[in-house]
ZAZA-739567 format. One record per residue: x, y, z of N, C-alpha, C, O, CB in turn; residue in three letters. Coordinates in nm, 2 decimals, padded with zeros to 4 digits, always signed. Glycine has a CB too. Layout:
+--------+--------+--------+--------+---------+--------+--------+--------+--------+--------+--------+--------+--------+---------+--------+-----+
|  neast | nnorth |    nup | caeast | canorth |   caup |  ceast | cnorth |    cup |  oeast | onorth |    oup | cbeast | cbnorth |   cbup | res |
+--------+--------+--------+--------+---------+--------+--------+--------+--------+--------+--------+--------+--------+---------+--------+-----+
|      X |      Y |      Z |      X |       Y |      Z |      X |      Y |      Z |      X |      Y |      Z |      X |       Y |      Z | ALA |
...
+--------+--------+--------+--------+---------+--------+--------+--------+--------+--------+--------+--------+--------+---------+--------+-----+
END
This chain:
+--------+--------+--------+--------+---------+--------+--------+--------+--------+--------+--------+--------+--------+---------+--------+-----+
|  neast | nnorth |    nup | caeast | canorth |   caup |  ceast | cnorth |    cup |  oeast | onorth |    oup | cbeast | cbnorth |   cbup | res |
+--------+--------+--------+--------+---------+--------+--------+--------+--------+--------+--------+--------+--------+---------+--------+-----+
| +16.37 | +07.71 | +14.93 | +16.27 |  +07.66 | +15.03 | +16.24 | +07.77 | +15.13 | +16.33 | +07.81 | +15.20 | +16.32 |  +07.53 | +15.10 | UNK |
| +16.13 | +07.81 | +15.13 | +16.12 |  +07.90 | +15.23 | +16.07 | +07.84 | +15.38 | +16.06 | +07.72 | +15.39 | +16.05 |  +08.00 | +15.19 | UNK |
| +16.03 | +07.94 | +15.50 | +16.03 |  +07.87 | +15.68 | +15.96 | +07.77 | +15.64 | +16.01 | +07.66 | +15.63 | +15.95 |  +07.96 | +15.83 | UNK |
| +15.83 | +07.80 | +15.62 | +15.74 |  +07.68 | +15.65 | +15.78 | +07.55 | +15.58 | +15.76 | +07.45 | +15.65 | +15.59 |  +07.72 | +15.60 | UNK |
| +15.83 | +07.55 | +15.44 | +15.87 |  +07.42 | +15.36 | +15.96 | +07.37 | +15.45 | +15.93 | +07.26 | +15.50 | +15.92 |  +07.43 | +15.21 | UNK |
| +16.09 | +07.44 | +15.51 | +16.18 |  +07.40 | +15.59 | +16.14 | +07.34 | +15.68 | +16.18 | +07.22 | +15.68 | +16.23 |  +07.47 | +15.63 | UNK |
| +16.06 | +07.38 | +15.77 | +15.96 |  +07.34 | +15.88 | +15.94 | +07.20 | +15.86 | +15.99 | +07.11 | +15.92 | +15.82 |  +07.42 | +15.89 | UNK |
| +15.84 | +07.19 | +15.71 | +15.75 |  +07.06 | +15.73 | +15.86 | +06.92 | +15.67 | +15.83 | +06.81 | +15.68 | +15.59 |  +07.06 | +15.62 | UNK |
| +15.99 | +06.97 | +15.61 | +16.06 |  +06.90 | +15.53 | +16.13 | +06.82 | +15.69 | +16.14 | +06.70 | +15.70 | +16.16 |  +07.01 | +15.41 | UNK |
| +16.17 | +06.90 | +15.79 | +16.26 |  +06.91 | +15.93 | +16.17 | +06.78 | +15.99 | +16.21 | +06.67 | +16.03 | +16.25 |  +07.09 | +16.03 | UNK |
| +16.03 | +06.85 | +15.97 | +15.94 |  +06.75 | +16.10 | +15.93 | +06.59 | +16.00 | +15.94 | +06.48 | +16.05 | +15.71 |  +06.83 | +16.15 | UNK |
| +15.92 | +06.62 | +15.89 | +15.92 |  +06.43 | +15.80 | +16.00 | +06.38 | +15.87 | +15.97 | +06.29 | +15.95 | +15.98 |  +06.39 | +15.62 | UNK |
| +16.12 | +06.43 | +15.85 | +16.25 |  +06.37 | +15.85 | +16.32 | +06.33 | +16.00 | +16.39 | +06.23 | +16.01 | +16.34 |  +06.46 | +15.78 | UNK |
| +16.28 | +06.42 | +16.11 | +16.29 |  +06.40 | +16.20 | +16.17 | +06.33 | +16.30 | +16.16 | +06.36 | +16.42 | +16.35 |  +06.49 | +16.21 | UNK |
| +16.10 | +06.25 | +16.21 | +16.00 |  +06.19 | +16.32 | +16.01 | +06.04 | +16.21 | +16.07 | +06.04 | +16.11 | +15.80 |  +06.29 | +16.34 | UNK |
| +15.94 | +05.92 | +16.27 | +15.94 |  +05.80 | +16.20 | +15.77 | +05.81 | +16.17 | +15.69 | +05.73 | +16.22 | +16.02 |  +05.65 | +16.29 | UNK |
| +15.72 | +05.91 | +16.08 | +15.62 |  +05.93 | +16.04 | +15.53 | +05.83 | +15.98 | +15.42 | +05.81 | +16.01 | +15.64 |  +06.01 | +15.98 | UNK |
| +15.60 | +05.77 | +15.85 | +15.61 |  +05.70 | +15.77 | +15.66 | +05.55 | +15.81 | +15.67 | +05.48 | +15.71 | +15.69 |  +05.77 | +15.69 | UNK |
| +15.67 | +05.50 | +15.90 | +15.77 |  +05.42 | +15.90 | +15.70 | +05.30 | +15.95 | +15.60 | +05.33 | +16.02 | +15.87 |  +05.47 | +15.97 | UNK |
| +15.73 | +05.15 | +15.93 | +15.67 |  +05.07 | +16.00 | +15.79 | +05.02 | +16.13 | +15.91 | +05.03 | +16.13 | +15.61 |  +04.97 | +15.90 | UNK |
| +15.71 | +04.95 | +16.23 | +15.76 |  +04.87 | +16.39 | +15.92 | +04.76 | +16.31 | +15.93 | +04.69 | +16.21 | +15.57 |  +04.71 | +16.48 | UNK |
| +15.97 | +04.78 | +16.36 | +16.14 |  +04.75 | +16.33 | +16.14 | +04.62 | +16.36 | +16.26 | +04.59 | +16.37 | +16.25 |  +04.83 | +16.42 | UNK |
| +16.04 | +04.48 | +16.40 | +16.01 |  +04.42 | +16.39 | +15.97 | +04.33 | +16.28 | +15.97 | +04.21 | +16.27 | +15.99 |  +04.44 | +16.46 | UNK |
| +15.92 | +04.42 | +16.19 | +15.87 |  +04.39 | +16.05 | +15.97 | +04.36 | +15.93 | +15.95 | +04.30 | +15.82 | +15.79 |  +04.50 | +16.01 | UNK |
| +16.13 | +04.47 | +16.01 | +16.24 |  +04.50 | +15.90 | +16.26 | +04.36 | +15.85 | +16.24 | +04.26 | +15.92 | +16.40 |  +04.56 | +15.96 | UNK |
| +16.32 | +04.36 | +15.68 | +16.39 |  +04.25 | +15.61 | +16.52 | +04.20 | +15.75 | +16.57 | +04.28 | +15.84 | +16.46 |  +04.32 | +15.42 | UNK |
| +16.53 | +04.13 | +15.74 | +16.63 |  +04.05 | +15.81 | +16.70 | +03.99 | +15.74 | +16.73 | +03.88 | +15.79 | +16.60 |  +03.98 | +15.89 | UNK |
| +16.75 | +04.01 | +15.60 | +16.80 |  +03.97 | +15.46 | +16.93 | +04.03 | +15.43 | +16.98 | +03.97 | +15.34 | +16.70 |  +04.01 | +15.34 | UNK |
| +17.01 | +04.14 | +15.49 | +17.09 |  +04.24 | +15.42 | +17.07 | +04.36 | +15.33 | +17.16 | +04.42 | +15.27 | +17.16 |  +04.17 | +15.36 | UNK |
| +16.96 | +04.38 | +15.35 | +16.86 |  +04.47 | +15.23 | +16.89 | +04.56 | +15.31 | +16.85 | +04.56 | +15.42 | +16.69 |  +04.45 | +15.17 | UNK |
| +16.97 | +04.67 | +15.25 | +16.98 |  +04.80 | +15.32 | +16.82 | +04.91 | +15.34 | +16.77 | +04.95 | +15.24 | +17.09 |  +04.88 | +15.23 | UNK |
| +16.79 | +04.92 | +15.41 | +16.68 |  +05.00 | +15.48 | +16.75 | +05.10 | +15.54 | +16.87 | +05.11 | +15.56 | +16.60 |  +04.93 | +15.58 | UNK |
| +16.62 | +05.20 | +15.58 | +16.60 |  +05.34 | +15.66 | +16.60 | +05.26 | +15.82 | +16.52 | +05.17 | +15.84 | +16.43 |  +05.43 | +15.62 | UNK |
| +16.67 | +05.30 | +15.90 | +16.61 |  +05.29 | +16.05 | +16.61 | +05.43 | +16.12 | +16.67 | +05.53 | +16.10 | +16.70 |  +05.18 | +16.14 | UNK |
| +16.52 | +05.41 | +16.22 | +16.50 |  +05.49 | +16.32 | +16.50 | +05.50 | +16.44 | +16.40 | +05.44 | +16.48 | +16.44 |  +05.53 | +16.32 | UNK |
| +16.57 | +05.55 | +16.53 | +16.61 |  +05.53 | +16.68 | +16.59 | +05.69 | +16.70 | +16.62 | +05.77 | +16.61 | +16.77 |  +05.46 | +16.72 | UNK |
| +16.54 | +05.71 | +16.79 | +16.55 |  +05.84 | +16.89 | +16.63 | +05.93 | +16.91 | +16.62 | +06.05 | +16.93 | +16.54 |  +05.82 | +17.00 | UNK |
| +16.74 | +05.84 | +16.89 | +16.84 |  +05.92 | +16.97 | +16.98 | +05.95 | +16.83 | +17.08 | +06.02 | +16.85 | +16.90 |  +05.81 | +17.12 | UNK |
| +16.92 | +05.89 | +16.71 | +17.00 |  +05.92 | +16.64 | +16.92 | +05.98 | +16.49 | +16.98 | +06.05 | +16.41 | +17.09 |  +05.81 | +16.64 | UNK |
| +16.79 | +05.95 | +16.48 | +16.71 |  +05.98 | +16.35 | +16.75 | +05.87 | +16.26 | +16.78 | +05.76 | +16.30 | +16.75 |  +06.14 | +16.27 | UNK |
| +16.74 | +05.92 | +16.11 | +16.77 |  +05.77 | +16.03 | +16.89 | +05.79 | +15.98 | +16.96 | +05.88 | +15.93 | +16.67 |  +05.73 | +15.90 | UNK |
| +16.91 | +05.62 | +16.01 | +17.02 |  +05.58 | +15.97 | +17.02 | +05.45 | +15.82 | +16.94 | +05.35 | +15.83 | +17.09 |  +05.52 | +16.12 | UNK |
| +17.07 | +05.46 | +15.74 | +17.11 |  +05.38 | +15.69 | +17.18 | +05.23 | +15.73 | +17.29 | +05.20 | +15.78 | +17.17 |  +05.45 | +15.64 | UNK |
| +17.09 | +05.16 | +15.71 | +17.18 |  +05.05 | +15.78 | +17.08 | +04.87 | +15.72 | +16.99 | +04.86 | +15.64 | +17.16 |  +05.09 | +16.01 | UNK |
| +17.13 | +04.80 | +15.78 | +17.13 |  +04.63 | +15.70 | +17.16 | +04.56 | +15.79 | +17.27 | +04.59 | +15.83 | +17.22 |  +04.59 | +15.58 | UNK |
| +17.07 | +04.44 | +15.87 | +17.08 |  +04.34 | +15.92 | +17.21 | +04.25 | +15.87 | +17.22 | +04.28 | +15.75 | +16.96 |  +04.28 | +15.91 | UNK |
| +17.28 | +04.18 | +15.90 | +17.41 |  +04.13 | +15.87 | +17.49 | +04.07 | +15.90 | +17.58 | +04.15 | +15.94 | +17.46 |  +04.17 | +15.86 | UNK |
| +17.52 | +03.96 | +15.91 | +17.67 |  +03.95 | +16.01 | +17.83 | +03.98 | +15.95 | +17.87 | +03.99 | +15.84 | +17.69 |  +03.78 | +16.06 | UNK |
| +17.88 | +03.99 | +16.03 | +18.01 |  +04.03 | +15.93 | +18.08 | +03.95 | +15.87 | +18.16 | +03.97 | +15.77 | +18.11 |  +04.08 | +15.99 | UNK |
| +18.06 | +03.83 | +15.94 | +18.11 |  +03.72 | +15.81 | +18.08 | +03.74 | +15.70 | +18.16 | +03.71 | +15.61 | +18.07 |  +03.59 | +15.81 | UNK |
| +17.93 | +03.80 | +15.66 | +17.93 |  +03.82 | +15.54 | +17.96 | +03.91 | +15.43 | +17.96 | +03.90 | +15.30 | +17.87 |  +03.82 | +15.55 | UNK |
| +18.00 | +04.01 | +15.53 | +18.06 |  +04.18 | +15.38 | +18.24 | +04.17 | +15.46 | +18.33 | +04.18 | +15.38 | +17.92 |  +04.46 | +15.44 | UNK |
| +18.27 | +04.15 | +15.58 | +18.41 |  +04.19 | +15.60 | +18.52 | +04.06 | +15.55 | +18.49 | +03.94 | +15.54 | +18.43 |  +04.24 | +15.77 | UNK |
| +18.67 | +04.12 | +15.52 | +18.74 |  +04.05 | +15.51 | +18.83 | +03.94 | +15.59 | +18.85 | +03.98 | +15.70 | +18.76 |  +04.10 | +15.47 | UNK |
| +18.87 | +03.85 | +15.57 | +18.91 |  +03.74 | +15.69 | +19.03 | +03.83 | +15.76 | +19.06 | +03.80 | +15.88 | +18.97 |  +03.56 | +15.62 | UNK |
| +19.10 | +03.93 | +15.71 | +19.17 |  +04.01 | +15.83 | +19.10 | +04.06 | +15.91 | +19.11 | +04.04 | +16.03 | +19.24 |  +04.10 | +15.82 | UNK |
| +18.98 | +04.19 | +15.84 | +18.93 |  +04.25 | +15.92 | +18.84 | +04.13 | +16.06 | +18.82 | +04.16 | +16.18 | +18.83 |  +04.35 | +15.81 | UNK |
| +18.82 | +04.01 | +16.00 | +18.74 |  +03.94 | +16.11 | +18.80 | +03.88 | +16.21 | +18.74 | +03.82 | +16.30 | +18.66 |  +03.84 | +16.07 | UNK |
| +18.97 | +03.89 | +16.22 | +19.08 |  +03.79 | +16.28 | +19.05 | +03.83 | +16.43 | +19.04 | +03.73 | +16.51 | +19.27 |  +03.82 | +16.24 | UNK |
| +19.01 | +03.98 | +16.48 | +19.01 |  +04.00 | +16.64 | +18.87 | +04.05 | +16.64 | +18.86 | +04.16 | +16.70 | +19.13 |  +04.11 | +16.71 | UNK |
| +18.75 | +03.99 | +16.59 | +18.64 |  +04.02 | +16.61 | +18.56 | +03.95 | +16.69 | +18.56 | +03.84 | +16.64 | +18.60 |  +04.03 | +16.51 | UNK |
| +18.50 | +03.95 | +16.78 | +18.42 |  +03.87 | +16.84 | +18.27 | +03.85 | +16.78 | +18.23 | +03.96 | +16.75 | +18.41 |  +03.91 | +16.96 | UNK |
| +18.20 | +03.76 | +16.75 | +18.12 |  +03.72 | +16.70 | +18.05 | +03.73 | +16.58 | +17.94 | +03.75 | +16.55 | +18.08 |  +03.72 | +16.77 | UNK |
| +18.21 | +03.72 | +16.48 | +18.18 |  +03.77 | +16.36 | +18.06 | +03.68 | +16.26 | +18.06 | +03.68 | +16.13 | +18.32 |  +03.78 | +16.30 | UNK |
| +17.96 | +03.58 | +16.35 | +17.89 |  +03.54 | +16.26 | +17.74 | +03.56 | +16.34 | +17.63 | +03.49 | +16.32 | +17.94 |  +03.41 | +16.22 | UNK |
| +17.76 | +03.67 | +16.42 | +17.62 |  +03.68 | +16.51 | +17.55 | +03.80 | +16.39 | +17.63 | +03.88 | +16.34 | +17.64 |  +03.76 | +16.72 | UNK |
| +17.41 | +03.81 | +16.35 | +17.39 |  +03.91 | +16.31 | +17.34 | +04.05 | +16.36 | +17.27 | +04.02 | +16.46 | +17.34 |  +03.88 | +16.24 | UNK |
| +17.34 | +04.17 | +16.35 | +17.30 |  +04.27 | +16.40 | +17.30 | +04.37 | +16.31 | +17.34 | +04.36 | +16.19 | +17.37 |  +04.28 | +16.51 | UNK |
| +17.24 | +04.48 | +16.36 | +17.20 |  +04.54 | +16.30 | +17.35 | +04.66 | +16.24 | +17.43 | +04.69 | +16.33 | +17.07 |  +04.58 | +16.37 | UNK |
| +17.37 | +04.70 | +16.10 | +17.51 |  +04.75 | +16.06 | +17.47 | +04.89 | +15.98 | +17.37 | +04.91 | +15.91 | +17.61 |  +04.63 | +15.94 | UNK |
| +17.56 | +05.00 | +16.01 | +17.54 |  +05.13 | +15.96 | +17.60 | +05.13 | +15.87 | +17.68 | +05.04 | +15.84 | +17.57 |  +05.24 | +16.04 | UNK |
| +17.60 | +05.25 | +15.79 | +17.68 |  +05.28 | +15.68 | +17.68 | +05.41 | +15.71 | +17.58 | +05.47 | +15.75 | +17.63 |  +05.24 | +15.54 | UNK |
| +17.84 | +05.49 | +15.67 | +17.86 |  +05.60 | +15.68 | +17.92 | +05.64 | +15.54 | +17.93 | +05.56 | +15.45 | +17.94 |  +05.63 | +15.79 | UNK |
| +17.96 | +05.77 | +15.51 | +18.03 |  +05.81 | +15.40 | +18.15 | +05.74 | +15.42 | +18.17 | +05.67 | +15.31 | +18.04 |  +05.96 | +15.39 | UNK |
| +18.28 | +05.72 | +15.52 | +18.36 |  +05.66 | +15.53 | +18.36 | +05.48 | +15.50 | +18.38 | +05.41 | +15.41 | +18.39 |  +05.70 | +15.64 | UNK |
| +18.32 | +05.46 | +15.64 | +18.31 |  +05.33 | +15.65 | +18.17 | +05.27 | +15.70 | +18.06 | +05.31 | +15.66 | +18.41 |  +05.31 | +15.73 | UNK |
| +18.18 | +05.17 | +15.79 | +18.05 |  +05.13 | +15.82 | +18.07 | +05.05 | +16.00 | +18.18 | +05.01 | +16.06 | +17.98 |  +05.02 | +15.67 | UNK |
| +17.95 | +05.04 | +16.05 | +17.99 |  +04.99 | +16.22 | +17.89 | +04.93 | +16.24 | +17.81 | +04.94 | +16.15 | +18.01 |  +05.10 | +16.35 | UNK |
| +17.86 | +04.87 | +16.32 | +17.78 |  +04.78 | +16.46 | +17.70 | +04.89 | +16.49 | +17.77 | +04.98 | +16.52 | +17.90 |  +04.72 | +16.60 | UNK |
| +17.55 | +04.92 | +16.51 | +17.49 |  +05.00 | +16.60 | +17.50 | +04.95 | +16.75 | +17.46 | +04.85 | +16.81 | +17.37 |  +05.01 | +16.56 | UNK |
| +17.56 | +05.06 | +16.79 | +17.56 |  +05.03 | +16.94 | +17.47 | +05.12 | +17.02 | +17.44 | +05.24 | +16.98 | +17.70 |  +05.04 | +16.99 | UNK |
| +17.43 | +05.09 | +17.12 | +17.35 |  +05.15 | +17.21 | +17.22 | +05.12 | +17.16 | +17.21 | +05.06 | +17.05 | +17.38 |  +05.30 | +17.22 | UNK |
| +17.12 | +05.15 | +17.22 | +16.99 |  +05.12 | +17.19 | +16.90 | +05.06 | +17.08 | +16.93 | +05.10 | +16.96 | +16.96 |  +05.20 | +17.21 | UNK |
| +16.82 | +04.98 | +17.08 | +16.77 |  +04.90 | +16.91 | +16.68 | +05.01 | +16.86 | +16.58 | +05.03 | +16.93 | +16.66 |  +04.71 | +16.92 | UNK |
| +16.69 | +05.05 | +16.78 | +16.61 |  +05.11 | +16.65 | +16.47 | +05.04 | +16.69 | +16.45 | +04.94 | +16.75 | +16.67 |  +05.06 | +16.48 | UNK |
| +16.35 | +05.16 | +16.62 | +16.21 |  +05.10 | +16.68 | +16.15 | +05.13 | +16.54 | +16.03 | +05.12 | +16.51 | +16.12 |  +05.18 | +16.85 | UNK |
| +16.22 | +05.17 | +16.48 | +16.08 |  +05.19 | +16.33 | +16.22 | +05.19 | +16.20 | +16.33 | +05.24 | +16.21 | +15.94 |  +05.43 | +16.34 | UNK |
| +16.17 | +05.10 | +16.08 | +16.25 |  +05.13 | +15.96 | +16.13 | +05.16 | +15.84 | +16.01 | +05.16 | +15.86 | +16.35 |  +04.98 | +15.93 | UNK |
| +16.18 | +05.18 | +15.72 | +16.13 |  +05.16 | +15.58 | +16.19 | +05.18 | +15.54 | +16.29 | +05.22 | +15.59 | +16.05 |  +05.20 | +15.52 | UNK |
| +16.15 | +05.17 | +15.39 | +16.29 |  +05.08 | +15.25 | +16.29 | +05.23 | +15.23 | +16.22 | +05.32 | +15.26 | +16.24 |  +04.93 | +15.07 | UNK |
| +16.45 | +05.23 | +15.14 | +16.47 |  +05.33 | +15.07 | +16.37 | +05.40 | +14.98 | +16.29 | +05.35 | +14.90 | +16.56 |  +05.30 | +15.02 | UNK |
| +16.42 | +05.55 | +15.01 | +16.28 |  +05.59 | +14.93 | +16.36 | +05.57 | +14.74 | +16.48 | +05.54 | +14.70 | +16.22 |  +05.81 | +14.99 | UNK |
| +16.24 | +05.59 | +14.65 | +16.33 |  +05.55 | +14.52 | +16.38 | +05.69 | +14.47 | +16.34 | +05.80 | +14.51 | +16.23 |  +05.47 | +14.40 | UNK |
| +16.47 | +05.67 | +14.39 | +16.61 |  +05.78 | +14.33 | +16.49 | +05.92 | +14.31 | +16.38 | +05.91 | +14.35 | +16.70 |  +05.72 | +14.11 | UNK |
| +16.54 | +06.02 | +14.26 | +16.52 |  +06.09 | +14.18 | +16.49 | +06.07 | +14.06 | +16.55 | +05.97 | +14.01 | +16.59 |  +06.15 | +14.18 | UNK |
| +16.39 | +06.13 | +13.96 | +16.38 |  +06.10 | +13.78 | +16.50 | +06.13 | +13.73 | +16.55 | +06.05 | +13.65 | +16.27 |  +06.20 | +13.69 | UNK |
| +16.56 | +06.23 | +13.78 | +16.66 |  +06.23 | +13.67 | +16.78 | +06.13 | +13.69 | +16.86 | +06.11 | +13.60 | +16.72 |  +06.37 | +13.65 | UNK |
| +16.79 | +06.08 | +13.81 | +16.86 |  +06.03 | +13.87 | +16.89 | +05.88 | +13.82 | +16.99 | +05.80 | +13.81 | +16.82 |  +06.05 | +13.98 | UNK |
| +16.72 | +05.89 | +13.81 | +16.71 |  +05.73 | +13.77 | +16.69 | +05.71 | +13.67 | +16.64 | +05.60 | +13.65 | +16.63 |  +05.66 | +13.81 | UNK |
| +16.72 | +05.80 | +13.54 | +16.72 |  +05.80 | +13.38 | +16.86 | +05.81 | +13.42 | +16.90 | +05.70 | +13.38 | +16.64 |  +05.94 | +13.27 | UNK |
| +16.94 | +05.85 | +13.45 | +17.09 |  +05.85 | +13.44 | +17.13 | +05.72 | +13.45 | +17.16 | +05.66 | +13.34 | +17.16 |  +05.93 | +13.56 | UNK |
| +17.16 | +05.63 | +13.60 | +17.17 |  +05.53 | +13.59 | +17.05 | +05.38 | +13.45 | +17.08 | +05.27 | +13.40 | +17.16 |  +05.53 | +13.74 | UNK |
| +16.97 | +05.43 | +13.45 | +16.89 |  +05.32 | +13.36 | +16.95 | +05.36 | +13.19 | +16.90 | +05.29 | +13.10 | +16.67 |  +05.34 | +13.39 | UNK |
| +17.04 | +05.46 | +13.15 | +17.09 |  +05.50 | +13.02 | +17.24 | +05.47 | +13.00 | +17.31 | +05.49 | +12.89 | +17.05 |  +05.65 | +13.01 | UNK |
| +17.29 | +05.40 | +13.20 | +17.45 |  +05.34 | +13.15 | +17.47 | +05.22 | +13.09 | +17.59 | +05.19 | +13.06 | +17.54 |  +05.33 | +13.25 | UNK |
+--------+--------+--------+--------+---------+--------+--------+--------+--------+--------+--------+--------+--------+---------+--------+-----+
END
Protein backbone atom coordinates (compact mmCIF):
# COMPACT_ATOMS: atom_id res chain seq x y z
CA UNK A 1 0.00 0.00 0.00
CA UNK A 2 1.55 3.01 -0.76
CA UNK A 3 0.94 7.09 1.17
CA UNK A 4 -1.99 7.92 -0.56
CA UNK A 5 -3.85 4.30 -0.32
CA UNK A 6 -2.75 4.51 3.36
CA UNK A 7 -4.15 7.90 3.61
CA UNK A 8 -7.62 7.01 2.16
CA UNK A 9 -7.77 3.45 3.85
CA UNK A 10 -6.84 5.70 7.58
CA UNK A 11 -9.65 8.42 6.74
CA UNK A 12 -12.64 5.23 5.95
CA UNK A 13 -11.82 3.85 8.91
CA UNK A 14 -11.36 6.52 11.08
CA UNK A 15 -14.50 8.56 10.26
CA UNK A 16 -18.23 6.94 10.53
CA UNK A 17 -18.44 7.63 6.75
CA UNK A 18 -20.52 4.88 5.95
CA UNK A 19 -22.42 4.52 8.78
CA UNK A 20 -25.99 4.99 9.83
CA UNK A 21 -27.46 7.22 13.43
CA UNK A 22 -27.01 4.56 16.30
CA UNK A 23 -30.55 4.89 16.87
CA UNK A 24 -31.41 2.77 13.92
CA UNK A 25 -28.88 -0.14 15.55
CA UNK A 26 -30.52 -3.85 15.79
CA UNK A 27 -31.29 -3.97 19.43
CA UNK A 28 -31.36 -7.91 18.96
CA UNK A 29 -27.72 -9.10 20.06
CA UNK A 30 -26.53 -8.95 16.42
CA UNK A 31 -23.05 -7.97 16.69
CA UNK A 32 -22.43 -4.69 14.70
CA UNK A 33 -19.77 -1.95 13.96
CA UNK A 34 -20.17 1.04 16.37
CA UNK A 35 -18.77 4.33 16.47
CA UNK A 36 -17.93 6.84 19.13
CA UNK A 37 -15.38 9.62 18.84
CA UNK A 38 -13.47 8.88 21.22
CA UNK A 39 -12.78 5.44 20.54
CA UNK A 40 -13.41 4.62 16.49
CA UNK A 41 -15.06 1.20 15.84
CA UNK A 42 -15.77 -1.04 18.08
CA UNK A 43 -17.21 -4.32 17.79
CA UNK A 44 -20.01 -4.65 19.98
CA UNK A 45 -23.98 -6.02 20.55
CA UNK A 46 -26.83 -4.69 22.47
CA UNK A 47 -27.34 -7.28 25.32
CA UNK A 48 -27.92 -7.93 28.72
CA UNK A 49 -25.80 -10.13 30.57
CA UNK A 50 -28.17 -12.36 31.62
CA UNK A 51 -28.00 -13.39 28.41
CA UNK A 52 -24.26 -14.53 27.25
CA UNK A 53 -22.64 -14.57 31.10
CA UNK A 54 -22.60 -17.28 33.51
CA UNK A 55 -24.71 -17.43 36.87
CA UNK A 56 -21.16 -16.95 38.69
CA UNK A 57 -19.97 -14.47 36.53
CA UNK A 58 -23.61 -12.62 37.30
CA UNK A 59 -23.51 -13.38 41.37
CA UNK A 60 -21.94 -9.56 42.12
CA UNK A 61 -23.25 -7.84 39.10
CA UNK A 62 -25.59 -5.16 39.26
CA UNK A 63 -28.18 -5.11 36.85
CA UNK A 64 -27.48 -8.10 35.11
CA UNK A 65 -30.74 -7.92 33.19
CA UNK A 66 -30.59 -4.16 32.06
CA UNK A 67 -29.42 -4.11 28.43
CA UNK A 68 -26.58 -2.04 27.12
CA UNK A 69 -24.53 -1.74 24.83
CA UNK A 70 -21.29 -4.80 25.06
CA UNK A 71 -17.70 -4.83 23.45
CA UNK A 72 -15.79 -7.53 22.32
CA UNK A 73 -12.10 -7.75 22.62
CA UNK A 74 -9.50 -10.34 21.56
CA UNK A 75 -9.54 -11.40 25.31
CA UNK A 76 -12.70 -10.88 26.73
CA UNK A 77 -15.58 -8.63 26.43
CA UNK A 78 -17.16 -5.35 28.73
CA UNK A 79 -19.91 -2.88 29.26
CA UNK A 80 -19.13 0.34 27.18
CA UNK A 81 -18.55 2.84 29.43
CA UNK A 82 -18.31 6.42 29.02
CA UNK A 83 -20.12 8.08 26.36
CA UNK A 84 -23.03 6.40 23.89
CA UNK A 85 -21.80 5.62 20.43
CA UNK A 86 -23.58 7.92 17.66
CA UNK A 87 -23.25 5.87 14.41
CA UNK A 88 -23.12 1.84 13.77
CA UNK A 89 -23.29 -0.64 10.57
CA UNK A 90 -23.40 -4.34 10.22
CA UNK A 91 -20.37 -6.18 9.66
CA UNK A 92 -18.80 -5.77 6.59
CA UNK A 93 -18.91 -9.40 4.74
CA UNK A 94 -15.67 -11.94 4.92
CA UNK A 95 -13.21 -12.00 2.35
CA UNK A 96 -13.71 -14.44 -0.99
CA UNK A 97 -11.35 -16.57 0.08
CA UNK A 98 -12.36 -16.43 3.37
CA UNK A 99 -15.72 -17.19 2.66
CA UNK A 100 -14.99 -20.27 0.34
CA UNK A 101 -13.03 -21.54 3.27
CA UNK A 102 -15.66 -21.52 5.81
CA UNK A 103 -18.73 -22.39 3.12
CA UNK A 104 -16.23 -25.79 2.06
CA UNK A 105 -16.16 -27.03 6.02
Amino acid sequence: MNDEQTSQFLDLVNQPTCARPIESAPRNGTEILIWREDSGWLLARWIAPCDFLHERELEDMKDAETPDWFIADFVSGCRLDGGEPTHWMPLPEPPVDLQRKIEDQ
